[in-house]
N, C-alpha and C positions, 0 to 999 in steps of 0.2 A: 599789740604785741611788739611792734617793730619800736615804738618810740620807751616799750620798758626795758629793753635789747639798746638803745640808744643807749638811757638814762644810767644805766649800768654799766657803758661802756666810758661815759664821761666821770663817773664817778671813781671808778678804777683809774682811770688814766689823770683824774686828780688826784688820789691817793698815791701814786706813785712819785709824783714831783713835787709832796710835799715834805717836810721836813720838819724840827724843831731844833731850839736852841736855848739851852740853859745855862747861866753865869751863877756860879758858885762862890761867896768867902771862902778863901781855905785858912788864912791867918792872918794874925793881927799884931804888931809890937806895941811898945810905948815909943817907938822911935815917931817924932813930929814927920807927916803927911810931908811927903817933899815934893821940888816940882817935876824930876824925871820918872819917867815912864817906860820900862822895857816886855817889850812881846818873846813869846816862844811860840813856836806852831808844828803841830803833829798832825799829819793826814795819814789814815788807813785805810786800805777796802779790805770790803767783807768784812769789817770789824774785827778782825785780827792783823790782818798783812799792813805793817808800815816799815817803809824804806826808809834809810836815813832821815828818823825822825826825832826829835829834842825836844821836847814841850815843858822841859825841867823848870824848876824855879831858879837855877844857879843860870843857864843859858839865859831867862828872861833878864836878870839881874846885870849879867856879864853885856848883854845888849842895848842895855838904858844907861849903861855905864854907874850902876848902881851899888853899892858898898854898904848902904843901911838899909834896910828893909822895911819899909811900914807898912804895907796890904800885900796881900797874893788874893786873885779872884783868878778860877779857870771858866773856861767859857767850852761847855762841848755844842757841837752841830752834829746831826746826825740826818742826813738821809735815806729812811729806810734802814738803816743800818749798814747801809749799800758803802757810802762814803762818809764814816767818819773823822770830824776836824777837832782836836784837845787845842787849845790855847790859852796861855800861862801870861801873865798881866802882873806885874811887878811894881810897885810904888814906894818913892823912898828916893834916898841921896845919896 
């Protein structure tokens, strides 16, 4: 009894510090693959509350110092739904 008291305690206590993270296409031009690259980064908790957060595509662009556009991929992480992270990924010249 005690070690399926164990087993359940380690299994919860793994479920809880795990996470995922999935990177998404969001758009594509005809503008040629360039070599700058700019980030945006949005953090929430409880999956509503973000503080001065920007995860925009215009922020990512404005960051890479970017003016043409050729890919957007965002990338969320979620812990739990506890903390999560949006991030905006911008390619282009």
């Amino acid at each position: 009894m005690k070690q399926i008291r164990t087993l359940a305690l380690l299994f919860v206590v793994g479920a809880m510090l795990s996470g995922c993270a999935l990177t998404l296409p969001v758009s594509a031009t005809s503008n040629p693959v360039g070599s700058k690259v700019g980030t945006a980064t949005a953090t929430g908790y409880l999956g509503v509350l973000f503080f001065n957060a920007d995860a925009s595509i215009r922020t990512a662009a404005k960051n890479g110092g970017i003016t043409k556009i050729s890919t957007v991929d965002i990338k969320q992480t979620s812990l739990l739904n506890i903390i999560v992270t949006y991030e905006t990924t911008v390619t282009g010249e």
